[in-house]
Structure formats: C-alpha cells, structure tokens
TIFIMI-446502 format. One record per residue (C-alpha): y, x, z; residue in three letters; residue number from 1. Coordinates in steps of 0.001 Angstrom, whole numbers, plus 524288, in hexadecimal, padded with zeros to 5 digits. Layout:
> Y  X  Z  ALA  NUM
...
This chain:
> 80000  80000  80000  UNK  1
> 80CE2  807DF  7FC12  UNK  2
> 81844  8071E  80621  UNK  3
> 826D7  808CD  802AE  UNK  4
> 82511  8166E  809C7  UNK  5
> 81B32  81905  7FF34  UNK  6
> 822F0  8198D  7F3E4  UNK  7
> 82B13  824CA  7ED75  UNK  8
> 839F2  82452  7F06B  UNK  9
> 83A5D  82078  7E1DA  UNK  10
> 82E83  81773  7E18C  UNK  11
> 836E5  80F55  7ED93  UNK  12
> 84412  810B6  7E72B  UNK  13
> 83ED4  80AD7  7DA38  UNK  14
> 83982  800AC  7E2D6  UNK  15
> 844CB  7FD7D  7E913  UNK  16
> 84DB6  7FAF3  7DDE8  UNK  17
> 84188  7F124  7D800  UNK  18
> 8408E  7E8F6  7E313  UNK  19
> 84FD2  7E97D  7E397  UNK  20
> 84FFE  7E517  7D68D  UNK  21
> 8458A  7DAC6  7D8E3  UNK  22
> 84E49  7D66F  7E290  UNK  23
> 85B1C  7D493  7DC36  UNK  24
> 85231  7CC9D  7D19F  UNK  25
> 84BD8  7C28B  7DD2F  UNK  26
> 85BB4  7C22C  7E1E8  UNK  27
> 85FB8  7BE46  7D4F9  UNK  28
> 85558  7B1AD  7D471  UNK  29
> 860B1  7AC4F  7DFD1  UNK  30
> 85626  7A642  7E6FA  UNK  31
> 85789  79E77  7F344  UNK  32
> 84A12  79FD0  7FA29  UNK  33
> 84971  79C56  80808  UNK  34
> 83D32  7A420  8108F  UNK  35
> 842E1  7A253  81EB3  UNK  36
> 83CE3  799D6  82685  UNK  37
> 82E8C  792C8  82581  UNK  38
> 831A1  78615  82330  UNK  39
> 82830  77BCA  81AAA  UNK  40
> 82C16  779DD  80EDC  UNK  41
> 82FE3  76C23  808E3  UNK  42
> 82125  76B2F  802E0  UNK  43
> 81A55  76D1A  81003  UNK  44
> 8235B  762DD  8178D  UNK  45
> 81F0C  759D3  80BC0  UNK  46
> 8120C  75A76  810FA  UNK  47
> 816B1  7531C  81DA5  UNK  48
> 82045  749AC  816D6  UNK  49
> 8173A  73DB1  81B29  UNK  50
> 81B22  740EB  82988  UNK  51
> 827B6  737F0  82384  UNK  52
> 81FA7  72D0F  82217  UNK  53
> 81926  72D4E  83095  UNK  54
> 815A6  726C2  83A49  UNK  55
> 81AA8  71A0B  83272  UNK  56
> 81E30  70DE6  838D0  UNK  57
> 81631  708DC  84448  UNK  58
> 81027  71648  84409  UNK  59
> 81565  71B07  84E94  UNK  60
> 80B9C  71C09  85A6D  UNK  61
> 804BB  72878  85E18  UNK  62
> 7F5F7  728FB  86187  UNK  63
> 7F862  727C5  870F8  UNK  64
> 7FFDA  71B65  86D07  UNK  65
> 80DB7  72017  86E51  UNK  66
> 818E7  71AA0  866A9  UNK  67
> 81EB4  72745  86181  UNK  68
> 82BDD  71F21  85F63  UNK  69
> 82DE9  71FBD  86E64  UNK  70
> 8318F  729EB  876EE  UNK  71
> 8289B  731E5  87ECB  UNK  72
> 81AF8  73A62  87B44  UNK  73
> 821B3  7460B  87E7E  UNK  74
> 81535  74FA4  87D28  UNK  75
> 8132A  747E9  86F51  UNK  76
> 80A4A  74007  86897  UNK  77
> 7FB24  7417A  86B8B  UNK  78
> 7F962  742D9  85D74  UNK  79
> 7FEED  74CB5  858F2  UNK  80
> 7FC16  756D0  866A6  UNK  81
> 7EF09  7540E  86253  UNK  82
> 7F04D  7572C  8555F  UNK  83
> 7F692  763A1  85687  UNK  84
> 7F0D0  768C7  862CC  UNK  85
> 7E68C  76F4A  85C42  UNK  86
> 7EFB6  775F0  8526C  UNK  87
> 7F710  77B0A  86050  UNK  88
> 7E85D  77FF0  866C9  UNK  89
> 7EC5D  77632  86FA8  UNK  90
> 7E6E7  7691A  8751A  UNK  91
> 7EF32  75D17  873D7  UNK  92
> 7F2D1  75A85  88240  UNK  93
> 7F8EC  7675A  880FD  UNK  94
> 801EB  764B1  874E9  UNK  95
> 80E35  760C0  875DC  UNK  96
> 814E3  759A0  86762  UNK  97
> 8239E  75A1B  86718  UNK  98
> 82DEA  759A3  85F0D  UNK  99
> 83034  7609E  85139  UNK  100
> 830FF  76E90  85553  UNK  101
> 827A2  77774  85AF5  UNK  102
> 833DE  7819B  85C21  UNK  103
> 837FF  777FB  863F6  UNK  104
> 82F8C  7765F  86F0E  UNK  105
> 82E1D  7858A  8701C  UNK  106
> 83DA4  784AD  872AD  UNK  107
> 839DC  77C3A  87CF9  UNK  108
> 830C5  782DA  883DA  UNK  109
> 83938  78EEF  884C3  UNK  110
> 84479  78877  88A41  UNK  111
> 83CC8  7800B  8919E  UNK  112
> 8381C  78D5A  896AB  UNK  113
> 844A7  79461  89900  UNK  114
> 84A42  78840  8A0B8  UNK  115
> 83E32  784D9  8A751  UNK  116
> 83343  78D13  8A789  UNK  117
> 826E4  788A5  8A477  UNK  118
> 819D9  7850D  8AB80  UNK  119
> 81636  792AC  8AE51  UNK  120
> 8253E  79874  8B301  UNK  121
> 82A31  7993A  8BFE3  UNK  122
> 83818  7972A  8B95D  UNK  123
> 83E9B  79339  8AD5C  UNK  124
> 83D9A  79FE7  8A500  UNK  125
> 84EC7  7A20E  8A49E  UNK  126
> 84C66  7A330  8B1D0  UNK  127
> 84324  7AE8D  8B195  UNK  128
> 84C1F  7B848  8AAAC  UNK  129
> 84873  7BD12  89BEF  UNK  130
> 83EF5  7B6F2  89505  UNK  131
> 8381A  7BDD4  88A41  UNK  132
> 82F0C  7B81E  87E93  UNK  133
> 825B5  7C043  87649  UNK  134
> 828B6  7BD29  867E0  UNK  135
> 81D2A  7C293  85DC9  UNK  136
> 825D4  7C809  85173  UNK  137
> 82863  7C54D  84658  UNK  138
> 827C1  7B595  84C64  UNK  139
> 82EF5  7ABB1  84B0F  UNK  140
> 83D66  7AAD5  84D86  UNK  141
> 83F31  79CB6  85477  UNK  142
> 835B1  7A1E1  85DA9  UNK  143
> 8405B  7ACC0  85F75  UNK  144
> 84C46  7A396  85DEC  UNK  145
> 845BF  79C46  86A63  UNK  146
> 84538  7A655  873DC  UNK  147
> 85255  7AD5E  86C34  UNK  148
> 859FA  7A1EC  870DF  UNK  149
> 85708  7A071  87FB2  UNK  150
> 85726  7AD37  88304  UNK  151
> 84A17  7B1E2  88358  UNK  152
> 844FE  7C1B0  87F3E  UNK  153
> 83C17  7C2BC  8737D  UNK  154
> 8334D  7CE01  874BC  UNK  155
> 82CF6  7D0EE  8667A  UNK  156
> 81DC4  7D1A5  86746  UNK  157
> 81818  7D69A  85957  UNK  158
> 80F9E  7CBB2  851CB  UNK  159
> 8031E  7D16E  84CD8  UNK  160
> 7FA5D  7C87B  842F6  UNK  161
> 7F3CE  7C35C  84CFF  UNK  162
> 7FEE3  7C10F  85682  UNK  163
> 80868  7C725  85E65  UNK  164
> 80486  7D696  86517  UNK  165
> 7FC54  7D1B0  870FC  UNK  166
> 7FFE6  7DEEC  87813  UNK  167
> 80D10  7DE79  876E1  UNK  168
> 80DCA  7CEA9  87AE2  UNK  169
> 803B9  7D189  886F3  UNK  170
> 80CB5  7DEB2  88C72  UNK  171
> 81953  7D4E6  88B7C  UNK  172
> 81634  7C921  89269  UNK  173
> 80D3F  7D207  89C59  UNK  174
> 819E0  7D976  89FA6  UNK  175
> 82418  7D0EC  89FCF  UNK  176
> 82645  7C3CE  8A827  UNK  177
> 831A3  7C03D  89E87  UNK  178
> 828B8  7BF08  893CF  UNK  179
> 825BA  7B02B  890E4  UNK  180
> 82187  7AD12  88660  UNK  181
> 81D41  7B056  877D3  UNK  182
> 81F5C  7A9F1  86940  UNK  183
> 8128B  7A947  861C0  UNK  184
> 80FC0  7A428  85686  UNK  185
> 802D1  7A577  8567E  UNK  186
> 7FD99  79EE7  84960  UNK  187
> 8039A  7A3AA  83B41  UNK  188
> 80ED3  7A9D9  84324  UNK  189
> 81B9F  7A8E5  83F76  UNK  190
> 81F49  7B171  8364F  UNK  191
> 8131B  7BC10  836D1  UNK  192
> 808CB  7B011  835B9  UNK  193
> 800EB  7B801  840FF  UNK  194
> 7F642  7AF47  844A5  UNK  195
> 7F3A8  7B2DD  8550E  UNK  196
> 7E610  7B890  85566  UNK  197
> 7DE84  7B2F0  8612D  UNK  198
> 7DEF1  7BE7D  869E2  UNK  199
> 7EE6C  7BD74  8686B  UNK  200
> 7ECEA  7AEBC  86DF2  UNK  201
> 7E25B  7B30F  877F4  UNK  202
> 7EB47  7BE1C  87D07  UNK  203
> 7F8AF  7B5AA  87DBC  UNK  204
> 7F05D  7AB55  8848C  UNK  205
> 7EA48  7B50A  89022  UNK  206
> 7F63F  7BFD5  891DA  UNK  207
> 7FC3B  7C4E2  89DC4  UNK  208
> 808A4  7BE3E  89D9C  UNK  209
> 81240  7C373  8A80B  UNK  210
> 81A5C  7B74B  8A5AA  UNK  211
> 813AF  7A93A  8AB65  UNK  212
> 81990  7A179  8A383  UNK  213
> 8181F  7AA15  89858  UNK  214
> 814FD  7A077  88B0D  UNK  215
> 810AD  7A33D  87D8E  UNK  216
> 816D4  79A75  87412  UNK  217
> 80E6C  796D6  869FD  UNK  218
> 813EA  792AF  85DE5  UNK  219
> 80994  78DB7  8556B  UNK  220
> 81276  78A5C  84A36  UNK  221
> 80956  78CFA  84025  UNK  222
> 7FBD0  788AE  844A0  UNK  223
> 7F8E9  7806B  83978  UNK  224
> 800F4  7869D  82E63  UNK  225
> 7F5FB  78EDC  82708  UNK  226
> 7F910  79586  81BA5  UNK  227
> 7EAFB  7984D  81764  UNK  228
> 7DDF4  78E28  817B8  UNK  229
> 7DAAE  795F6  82512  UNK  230
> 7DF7D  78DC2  8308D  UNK  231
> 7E230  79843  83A5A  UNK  232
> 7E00A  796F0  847C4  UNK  233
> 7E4F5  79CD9  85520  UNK  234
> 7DFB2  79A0E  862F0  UNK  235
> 7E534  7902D  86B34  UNK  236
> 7F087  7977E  87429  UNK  237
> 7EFE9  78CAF  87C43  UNK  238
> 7E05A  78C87  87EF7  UNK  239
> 7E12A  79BE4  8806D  UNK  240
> 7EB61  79C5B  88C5C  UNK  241
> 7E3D3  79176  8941D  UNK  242
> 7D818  79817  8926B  UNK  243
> 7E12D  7A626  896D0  UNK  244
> 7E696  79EBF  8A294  UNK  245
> 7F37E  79DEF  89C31  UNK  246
> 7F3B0  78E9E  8970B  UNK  247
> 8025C  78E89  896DC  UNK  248
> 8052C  79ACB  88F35  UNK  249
> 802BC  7929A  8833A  UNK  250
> 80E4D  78A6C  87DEB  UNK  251
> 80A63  78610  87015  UNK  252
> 81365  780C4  865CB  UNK  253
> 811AB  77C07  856C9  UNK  254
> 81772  76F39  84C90  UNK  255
> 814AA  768C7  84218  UNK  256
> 82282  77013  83D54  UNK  257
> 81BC7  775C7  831E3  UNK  258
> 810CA  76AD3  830F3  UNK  259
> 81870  75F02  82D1E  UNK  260
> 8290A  76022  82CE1  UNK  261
> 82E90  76B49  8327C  UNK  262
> 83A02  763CB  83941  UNK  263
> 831C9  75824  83C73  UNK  264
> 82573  75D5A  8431B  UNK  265
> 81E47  75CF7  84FA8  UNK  266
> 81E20  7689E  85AD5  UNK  267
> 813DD  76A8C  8629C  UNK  268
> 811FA  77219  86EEE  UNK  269
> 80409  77513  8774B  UNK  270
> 803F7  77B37  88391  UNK  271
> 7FBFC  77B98  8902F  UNK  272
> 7FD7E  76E37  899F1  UNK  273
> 8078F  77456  8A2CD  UNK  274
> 810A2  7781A  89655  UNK  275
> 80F1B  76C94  88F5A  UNK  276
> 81379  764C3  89BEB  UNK  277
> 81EB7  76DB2  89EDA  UNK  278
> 822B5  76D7F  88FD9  UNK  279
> 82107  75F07  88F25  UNK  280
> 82A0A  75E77  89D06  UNK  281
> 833CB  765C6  89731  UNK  282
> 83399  75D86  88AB4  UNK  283
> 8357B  7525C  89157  UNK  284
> 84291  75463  89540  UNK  285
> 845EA  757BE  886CA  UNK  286
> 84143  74BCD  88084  UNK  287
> 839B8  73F35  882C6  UNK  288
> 82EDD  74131  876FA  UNK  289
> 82E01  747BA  86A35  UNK  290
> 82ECB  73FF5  85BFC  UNK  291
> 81F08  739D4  85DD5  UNK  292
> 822EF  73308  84F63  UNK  293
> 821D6  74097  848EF  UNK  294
> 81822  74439  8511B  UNK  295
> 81164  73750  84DFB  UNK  296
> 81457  7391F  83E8B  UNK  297
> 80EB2  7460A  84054  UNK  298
> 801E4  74105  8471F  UNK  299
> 8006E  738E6  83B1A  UNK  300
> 8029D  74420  8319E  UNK  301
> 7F9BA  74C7A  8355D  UNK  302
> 7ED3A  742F2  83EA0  UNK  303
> 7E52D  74EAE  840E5  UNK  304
> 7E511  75BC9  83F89  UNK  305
> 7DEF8  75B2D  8322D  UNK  306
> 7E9FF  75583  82CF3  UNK  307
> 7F19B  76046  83157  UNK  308
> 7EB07  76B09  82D15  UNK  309
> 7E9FB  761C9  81D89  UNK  310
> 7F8DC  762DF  81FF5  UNK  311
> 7F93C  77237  823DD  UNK  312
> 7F0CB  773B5  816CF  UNK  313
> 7FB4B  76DDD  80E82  UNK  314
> 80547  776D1  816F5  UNK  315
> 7FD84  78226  8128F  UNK  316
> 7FA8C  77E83  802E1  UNK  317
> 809AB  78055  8029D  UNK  318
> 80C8E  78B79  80BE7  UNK  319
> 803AF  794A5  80810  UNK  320
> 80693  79828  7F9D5  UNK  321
> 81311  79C54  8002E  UNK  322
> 80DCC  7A482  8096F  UNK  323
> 80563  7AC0B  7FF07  UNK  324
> 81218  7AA8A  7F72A  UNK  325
> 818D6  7B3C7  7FE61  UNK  326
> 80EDC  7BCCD  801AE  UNK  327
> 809CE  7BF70  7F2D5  UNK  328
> 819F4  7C241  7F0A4  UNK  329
> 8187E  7CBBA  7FBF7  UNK  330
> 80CBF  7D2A2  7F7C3  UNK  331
> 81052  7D3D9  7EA70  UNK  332
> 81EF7  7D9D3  7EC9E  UNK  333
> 81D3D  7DE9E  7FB8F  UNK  334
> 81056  7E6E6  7FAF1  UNK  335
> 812C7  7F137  7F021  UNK  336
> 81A41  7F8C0  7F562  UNK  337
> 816F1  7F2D8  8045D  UNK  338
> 8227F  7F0CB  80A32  UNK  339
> 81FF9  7E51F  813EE  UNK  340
> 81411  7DBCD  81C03  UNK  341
> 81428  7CD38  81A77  UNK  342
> 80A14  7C502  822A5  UNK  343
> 8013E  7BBC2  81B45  UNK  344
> 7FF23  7B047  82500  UNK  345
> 7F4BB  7A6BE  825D9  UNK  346
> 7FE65  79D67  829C9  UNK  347
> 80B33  798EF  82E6E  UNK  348
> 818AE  79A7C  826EC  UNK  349
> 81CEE  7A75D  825E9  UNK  350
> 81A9E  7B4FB  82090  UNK  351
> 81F74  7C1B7  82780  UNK  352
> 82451  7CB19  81F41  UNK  353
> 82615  7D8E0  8249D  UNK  354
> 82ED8  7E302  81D85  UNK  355
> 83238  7F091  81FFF  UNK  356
> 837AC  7F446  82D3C  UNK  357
> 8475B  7F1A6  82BC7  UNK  358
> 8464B  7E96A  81F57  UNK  359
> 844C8  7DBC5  82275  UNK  360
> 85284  7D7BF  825E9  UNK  361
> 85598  7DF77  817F0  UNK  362
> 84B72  7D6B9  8103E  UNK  363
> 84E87  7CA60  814DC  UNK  364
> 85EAA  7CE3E  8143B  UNK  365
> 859D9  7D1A7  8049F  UNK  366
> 852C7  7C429  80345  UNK  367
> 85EF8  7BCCD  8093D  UNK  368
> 8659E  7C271  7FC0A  UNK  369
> 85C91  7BE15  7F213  UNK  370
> 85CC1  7AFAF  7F789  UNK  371
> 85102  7AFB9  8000E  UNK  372
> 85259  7AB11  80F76  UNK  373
> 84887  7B24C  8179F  UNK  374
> 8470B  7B105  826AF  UNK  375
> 85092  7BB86  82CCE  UNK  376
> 84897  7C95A  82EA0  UNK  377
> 8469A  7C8F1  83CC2  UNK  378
> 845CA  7BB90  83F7E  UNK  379
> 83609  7BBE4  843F4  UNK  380
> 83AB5  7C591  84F1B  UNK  381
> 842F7  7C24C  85BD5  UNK  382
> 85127  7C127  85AE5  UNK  383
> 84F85  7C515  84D36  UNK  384
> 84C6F  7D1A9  84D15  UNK  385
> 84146  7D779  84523  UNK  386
> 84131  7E66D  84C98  UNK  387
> 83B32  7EC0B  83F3E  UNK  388
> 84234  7E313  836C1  UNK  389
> 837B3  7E210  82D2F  UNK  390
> 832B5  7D16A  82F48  UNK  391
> 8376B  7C684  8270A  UNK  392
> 83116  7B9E3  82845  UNK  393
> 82D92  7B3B0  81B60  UNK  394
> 82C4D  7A414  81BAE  UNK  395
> 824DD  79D9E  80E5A  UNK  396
> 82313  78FE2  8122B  UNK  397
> 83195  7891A  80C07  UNK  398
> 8331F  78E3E  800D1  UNK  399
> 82C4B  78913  7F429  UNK  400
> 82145  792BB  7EFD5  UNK  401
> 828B7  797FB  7E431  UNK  402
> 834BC  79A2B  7EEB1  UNK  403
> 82B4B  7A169  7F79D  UNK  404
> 82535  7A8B5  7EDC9  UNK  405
> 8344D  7AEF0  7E7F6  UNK  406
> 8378C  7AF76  7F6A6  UNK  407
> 82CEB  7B68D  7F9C1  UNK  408
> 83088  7C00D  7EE47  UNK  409
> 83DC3  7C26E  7F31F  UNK  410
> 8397B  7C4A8  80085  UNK  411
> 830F8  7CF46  7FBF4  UNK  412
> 83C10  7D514  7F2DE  UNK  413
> 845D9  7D5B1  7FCBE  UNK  414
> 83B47  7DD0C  806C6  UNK  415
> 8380F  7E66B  7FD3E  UNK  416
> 845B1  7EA4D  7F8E4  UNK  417
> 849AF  7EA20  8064F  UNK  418
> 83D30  7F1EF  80A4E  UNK  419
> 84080  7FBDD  7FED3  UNK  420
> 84E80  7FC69  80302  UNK  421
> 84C79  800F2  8105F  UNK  422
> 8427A  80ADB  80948  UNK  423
> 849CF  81174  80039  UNK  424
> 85433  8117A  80B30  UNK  425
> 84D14  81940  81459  UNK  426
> 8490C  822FA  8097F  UNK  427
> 857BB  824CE  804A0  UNK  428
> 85D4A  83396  80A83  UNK  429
C-alpha cells in the first residue's frame, strides 16, 4: 500500500497539482450537497406516511382499555413497552414510552441528577463538587452539548471497534469519586459504527466504580437500523448489571426517531425498578402523560415486532446503496496513494472518516468552497476539539444517491488535496 511518505518529492508534487486540478473542476459543477447531519431522507419518512391516517376515529383505546384522548398513563401505553422492550434487552415493566425525543429524556435524567441526585446519591450531584463524564471519541456531539451546557468535565476515552478502551474507562471511574457517568452508544455507534463486543458490556456491567451513583448511559439509537441482512446483536446492559450486583448502573434509552418521522416519534427509556420509579417521580412534576395517540398510532403501525423489523428492511433497501456509495468513492480515490481510514459499518448512519493528523479542519474548510456542507472537523470530540485533528464525520442517509455519490467524490478530493498540501508543505526547505 504506497503512503504519501512513499513517493518522490516529484512523484507528490505532480500529485498535488492533479488533485488540485480535479478540484477546481468538482468546484466549477457549483454544487450544493448537504452531508452534515444523519437525518432520513424524504423516501424513508414515506415509508411511515400511513402513521397520518392512524388511529382513525373511534380508534382510540389502548389494549389496557385507556382512552389515549385523556390525560394520564404517564409510564405509556402497555403496547408499545411491550413491543419495544425486547429491542431495549429489557422487559416491559421496566420500559418507560415518552414523548418524541430520546435526547430528551437523557436531558432529563442529567438535570434531574444535578438538582436531585438519584437513587444511589447521598446528594444532588451540584452539591458534590465537579462532576466528570467519560465520553468514548469520536461520539456524538449532543451527547457532548448535554454535559457542555451544565457544567460537567468530559474526559475523552478512545473507541476501539468493539467499544470504548476498557483499561482506560476501569482506571477512571476506580480513581475518581467525581466520575459519574459514561455516553455509550453501544450498537452501530455514532459516527465509528463500533458495535460493543460482549466483554465491553460484561466489564461496564461488573467495574469498580468509586462513584455510587456512577451510571452508564446507554444510548441504543441504532438497535434496529442494519445496514446489511445480518441483524446484529449486543447483550442486554440491563440483565448484565443485575446479574453484577449493579441493577441501577443501567439507564437505557432509544425512539422510533429514525423508525417512523423523525420529529414525530416515540422515546423510550428502561432502567432497573428503583430508576424507573425515581424517573417516573421526577416526571411527574413535569407533565401529566405523554401523547398515548401517537403512541397508539404507532402500536398500530408496527403490532409486533415483525412488523418492525418488515419496516427496518425497507429502511435498509434504501440506506445501504448509500453507504457502499460512499465507500466505493473512497476506495477508488482514497487508497492509491493511502492517505486516510473510513469505517465500513454494519449499521447505523454514519461513516468516520479519518485523515492525516492536522488535516481535517483543512478538508472540510476546502469542501465548504466547492458547495458541500460537512459536519464541522471536531464535532465527534468534547467541546469540539479533535486533539489530532484528523476525524470528519460523514452522514449518507439525506441526500439522493446520485447527491451522495458526487458528495462522496468531493469529500475525497478535498482530503486528498488537503492531505497533499500539508505534504508537500512539510517537504518544502
């Protein structure tokens, strides 16, 4: 595999001024391609359009007999805690159905936290001094907004394939009291597409913890959004820290966000009896039920968990060619010479594109110009700061194919000219 470093201070000079040239060319299109965020695209929301339609009139009583016009049900209807309990590795008196926003009800818990403690703290965490949070990186930034906002430390953890570095999260929350709590998101993870092997689950489930009321917050986002035929699957968090003696480390959280409508979904949340009464406690003074119509219309969408994974299917006939999309323009203008590492994920809604150390933040400045929008370099990291400067997070699922596919070209462009740059910089007297 030749490296930049490989090639002859003329070999990388005549390089440079092609891909510069190639570049000025995919500027010239004036394109308007949008990569930033994973959002569905118009085609996959289609594929929930008949939620519109639902519950129709005199339709409108759950399976326990509730009248989901009325107030009340605040832990949600029966149905749906039953249908997505196993999706959670949870069992349905554990589950929790809520509003539209799993983001949401992790909010919620934190501040809930800060202001109160929770069932395992002997005060409300402000109280305590710092409080610190392991954050696996690259990972996902409204994780990091969250704890950004109220104060709280972010201590970056590296994220492996199969998870975050054990070592480094057991010798943190061993050693330090102020440590509590992690972001994981354990299944396609956001934006690597790591998939948390089950010695990572057993080993966040049975740590030291020097912290009580330390919690792992499990963000299951993408536990039914499969990219290939293989349905991956992950141990049950929950399951593994009753069986360690720790049954309230566990706080689990996942929607139907990326299921049905993105803005008009159900959030979920599954945690051990003594956190799902003091979360449902706390909730209580916040609001008198959640909307049991879309949870109903929901119920009716999708009776059993066949019908959701017929639905994930149709999810994945369109996603998909994306995916391979983008990594076919990758290996074909990235890998001769090899000048970055992408991830190929099973799953989820993101690839994570790695450049040279210190040329990110050039790249994605370089895409900006040729009319492509790109998640900020830096954004998977803490306060936005990628220490080597080298991740961008690449996000298929919008766009139209034929937009992903120039997208994807540009991208690539704009790393290698950027990557060539800094090359023939560094050689320069």
């Amino acid at each position: 595999m030749i490296q930049l470093a490989d090639l002859s201070d003329s070999d990388l000079k005549a390089l440079h001024e092609r891909v510069r040239a190639q570049y000025e060319a995919f500027k010239g299109r004036g394109l308007a391609l949008n990569m930033a965020r994973g959002k569905p695209s118009a085609e996959q929301l289609d594929l929930a359009e008949s939620l519109l339609d639902k519950p129709g009139t005199g339709h409108h009583t759950a399976s326990d007999g509730t009248d989901c016009r009325n107030y009340g049900g605040l832990e949600g209807l029966p149905e749906i805690r039953e249908l997505f309990a196993g999706v959670l590795g949870a069992k349905p008196e554990q589950v929790i159905a809520a509003g539209n926003a799993s983001l949401t009800l992790m909010h919620d818990h934190i501040v809930f936290s800060l202001l109160k403690g929770n069932p395992d703290s002997d005060q409300p965490w402000e109280r305590g001094g710092p409080v610190r949070f392991l954050c696996p990186v690259p990972g996902y930034d409204r994780h990091f907004a969250v704890c950004q906002e109220y104060g709280i430390e972010m201590i970056n953890v590296p994220m492996g394939p199969d998870g975050p570095d054990m070592d480094r999260v057991e010798e943190l929350v061993a050693a330090d009291p102020a440590v509590k709590g992690i972001w994981c998101v354990p299944k396609y993870s956001n934006p690597t597409g790591a998939v948390y092997s089950d010695e990572v689950v057993q080993r966040l489930a049975r740590m030291e913890t020097a912290a009580a009321d330390f919690r792992i917050f499990w963000d299951n986002a993408y536990a039914v959004h499969h990219l290939t035929e293989e349905r991956v699957e992950i141990p049950s968090l929950l399951e593994a820290c009753e069986r360690a003696g720790n049954p309230n480390r566990a706080l689990v959280f996942g929607s139907t966000s990326k299921i049905t409508f993105a803005g008009a979904g159900v959030a979920l949340f599954a945690g051990a009896q003594a956190n799902r009464e003091w979360f449902l406690q706390c909730m209580s003074k916040q609001t008198i039920g959640p909307d049991k119509i879309n949870q109903l219309r929901h119920a009716q969408l999708m009776p059993d968990v066949q019908a959701l994974h017929h639905l994930m299917d149709a999810h994945r006939e369109i996603m998909a060619p994306k995916f391979r999309a983008v990594e076919s323009t990758f290996d074909k203008l990235l890998s001769e010479p090899h000048v970055a590492e992408w991830t190929k994920p099973k799953g989820g809604y993101f690839i994570s594109l790695d450049t040279p150390p210190g040329c990110a933040r050039r790249a994605v400045d370089l895409a900006k110009e040729a009319g492509l929008t790109v998640t900020p370099a830096g954004a998977a990291f803490p306060y936005g700061k990628d220490p080597q400067d080298s991740n961008i997070r690449v996000a298929p699922s919008f766009p139209s194919l034929q937009e992903v596919e120039q997208a994807a070209e540009g991208i690539a462009l704009c790393v290698m000219l950027a990557a060539s740059e800094q090359a023939v910089s560094q050689r320069s007297p």
